[in-house]
C-alpha positions as CSV (number, residue, x, y, z in Angstrom):
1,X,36.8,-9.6,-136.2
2,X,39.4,-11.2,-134.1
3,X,42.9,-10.0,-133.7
4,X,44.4,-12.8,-130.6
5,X,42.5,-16.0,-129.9
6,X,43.1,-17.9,-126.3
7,X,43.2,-21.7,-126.9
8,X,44.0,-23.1,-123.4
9,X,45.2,-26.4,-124.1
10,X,45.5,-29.7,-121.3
11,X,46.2,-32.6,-124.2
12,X,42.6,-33.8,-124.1
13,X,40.7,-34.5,-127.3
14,X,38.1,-31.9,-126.4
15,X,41.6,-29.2,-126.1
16,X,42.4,-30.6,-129.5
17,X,38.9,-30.4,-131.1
18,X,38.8,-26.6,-130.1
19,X,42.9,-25.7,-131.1
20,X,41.7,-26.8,-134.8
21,X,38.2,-24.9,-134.4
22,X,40.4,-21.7,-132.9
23,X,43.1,-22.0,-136.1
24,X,39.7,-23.0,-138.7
25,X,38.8,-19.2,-137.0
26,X,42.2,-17.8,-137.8
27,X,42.9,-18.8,-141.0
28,X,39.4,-16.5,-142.1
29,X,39.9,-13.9,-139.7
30,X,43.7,-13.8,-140.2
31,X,43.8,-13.7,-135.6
32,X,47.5,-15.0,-133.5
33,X,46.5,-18.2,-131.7
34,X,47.7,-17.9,-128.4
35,X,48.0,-21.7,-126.8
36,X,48.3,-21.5,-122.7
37,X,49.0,-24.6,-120.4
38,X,48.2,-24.4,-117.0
39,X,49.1,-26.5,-114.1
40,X,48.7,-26.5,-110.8
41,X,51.4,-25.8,-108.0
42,X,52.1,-29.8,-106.6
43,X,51.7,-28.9,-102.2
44,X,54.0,-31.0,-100.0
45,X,50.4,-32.5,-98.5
46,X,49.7,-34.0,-102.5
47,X,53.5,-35.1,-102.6
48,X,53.1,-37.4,-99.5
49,X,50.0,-39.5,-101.3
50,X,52.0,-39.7,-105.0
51,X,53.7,-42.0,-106.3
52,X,57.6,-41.3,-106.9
53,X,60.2,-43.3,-108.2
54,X,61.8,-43.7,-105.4
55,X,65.6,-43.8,-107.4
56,X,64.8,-39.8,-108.3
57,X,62.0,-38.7,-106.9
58,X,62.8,-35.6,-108.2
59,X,60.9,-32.0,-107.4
60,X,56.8,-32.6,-109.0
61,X,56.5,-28.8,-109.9
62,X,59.7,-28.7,-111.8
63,X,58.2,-32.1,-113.9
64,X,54.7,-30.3,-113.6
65,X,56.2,-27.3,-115.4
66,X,57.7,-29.5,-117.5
67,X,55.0,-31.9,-118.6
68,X,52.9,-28.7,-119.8
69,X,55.8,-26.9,-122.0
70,X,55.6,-30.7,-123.7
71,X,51.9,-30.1,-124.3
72,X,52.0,-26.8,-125.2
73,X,54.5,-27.4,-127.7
74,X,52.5,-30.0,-129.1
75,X,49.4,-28.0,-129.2
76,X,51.3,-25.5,-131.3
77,X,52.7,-28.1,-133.7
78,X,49.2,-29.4,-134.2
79,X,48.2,-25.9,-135.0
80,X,51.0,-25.2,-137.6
81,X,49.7,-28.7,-139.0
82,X,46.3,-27.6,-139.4
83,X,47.3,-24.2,-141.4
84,X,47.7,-21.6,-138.2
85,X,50.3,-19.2,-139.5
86,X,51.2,-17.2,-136.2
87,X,51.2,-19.5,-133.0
88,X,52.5,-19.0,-129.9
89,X,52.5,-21.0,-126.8
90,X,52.8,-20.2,-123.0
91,X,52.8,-22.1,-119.8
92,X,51.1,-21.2,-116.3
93,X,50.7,-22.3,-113.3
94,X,47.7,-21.4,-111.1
95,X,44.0,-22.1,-110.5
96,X,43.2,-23.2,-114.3
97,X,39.9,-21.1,-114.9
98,X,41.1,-17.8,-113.0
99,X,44.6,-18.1,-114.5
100,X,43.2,-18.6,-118.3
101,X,40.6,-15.5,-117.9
102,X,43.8,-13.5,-116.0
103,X,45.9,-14.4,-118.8
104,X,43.1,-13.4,-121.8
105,X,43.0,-9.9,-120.2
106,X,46.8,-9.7,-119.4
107,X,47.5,-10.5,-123.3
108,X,44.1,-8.5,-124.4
109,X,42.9,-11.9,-126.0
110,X,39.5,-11.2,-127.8
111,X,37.6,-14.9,-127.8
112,X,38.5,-17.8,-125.7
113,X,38.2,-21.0,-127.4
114,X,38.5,-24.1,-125.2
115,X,37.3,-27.9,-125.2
116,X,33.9,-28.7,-122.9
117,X,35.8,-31.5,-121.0
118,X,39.0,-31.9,-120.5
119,X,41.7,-33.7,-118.5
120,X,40.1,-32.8,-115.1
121,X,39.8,-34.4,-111.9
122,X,36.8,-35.5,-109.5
123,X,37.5,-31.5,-108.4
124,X,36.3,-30.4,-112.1
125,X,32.5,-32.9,-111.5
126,X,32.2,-31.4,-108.1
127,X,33.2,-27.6,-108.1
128,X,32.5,-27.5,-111.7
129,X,34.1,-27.9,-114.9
130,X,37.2,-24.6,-116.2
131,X,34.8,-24.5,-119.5
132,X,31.7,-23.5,-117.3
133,X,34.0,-21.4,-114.7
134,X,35.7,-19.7,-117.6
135,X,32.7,-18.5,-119.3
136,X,31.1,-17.2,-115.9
137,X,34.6,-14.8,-115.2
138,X,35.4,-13.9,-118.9
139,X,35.1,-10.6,-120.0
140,X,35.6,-11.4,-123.7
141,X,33.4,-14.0,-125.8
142,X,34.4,-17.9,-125.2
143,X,33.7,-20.4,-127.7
144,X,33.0,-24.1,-125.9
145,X,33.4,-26.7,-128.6
């Protein structure tokens, strides 16, 4: 039935609700759980208005990139703990909802499975949220727990 399943993963407990519905999905249908992070590339415009320590304020993609490889590598521990038995996790940068459907075709992903809310910003009630935009631009089936 399933042979790859796309679990993009923020940290939220809607990302965690669908990572143990994705490895519940697994575990019957014997699918790779594929966990992808995305951030978004920090612009010199959103650096002037954040806060940085002002010791190291250090480069924000670089602690970005680095604050998603941390939740990635959580999601696939959580995954492990719940009974997946091949996990593997990525990190990407880019528009979330293009970059996740980009990265289900690149990797020939067969179901999405990703949280209805997650971490996201004013942007996400505005423009709309990466669950909705995901299931409008995927090719393959998405699961929205």
């Amino acid at each position: 039935m399933f042979n790859r399943i796309l679990v993009p993963f923020d940290g939220s407990v809607g990302g965690e609700q669908a990572l143990i519905k994705a490895v519940e999905l697994a575990k019957v249908t014997g699918a790779e759980i594929q966990v992808l992070t995305v951030y978004r590339h920090h612009s010199m415009l959103e650096a002037s208005f954040s806060m940085v320590r002002a010791s190291d304020p250090g480069n924000m993609d670089d602690a970005m990139r680095s604050h998603a490889r941390e939740v990635a590598e959580h999601a696939k521990k959580l995954a492990k703990e719940h009974g997946a038995e091949t996990v593997r996790a990525f990190v990407k940068t880019g528009q979330p909802a293009r970059t996740i459907v980009r990265f289900a075709n690149e990797h020939e992903c067969d179901l999405i499975v990703l949280g209805a809310r997650g971490m996201g910003s004013v942007e996400g009630y505005l423009l709309g949220s990466v669950s909705h935009k995901v299931t409008g631009l995927s090719r393959v089936p998405v699961l929205v727990v």
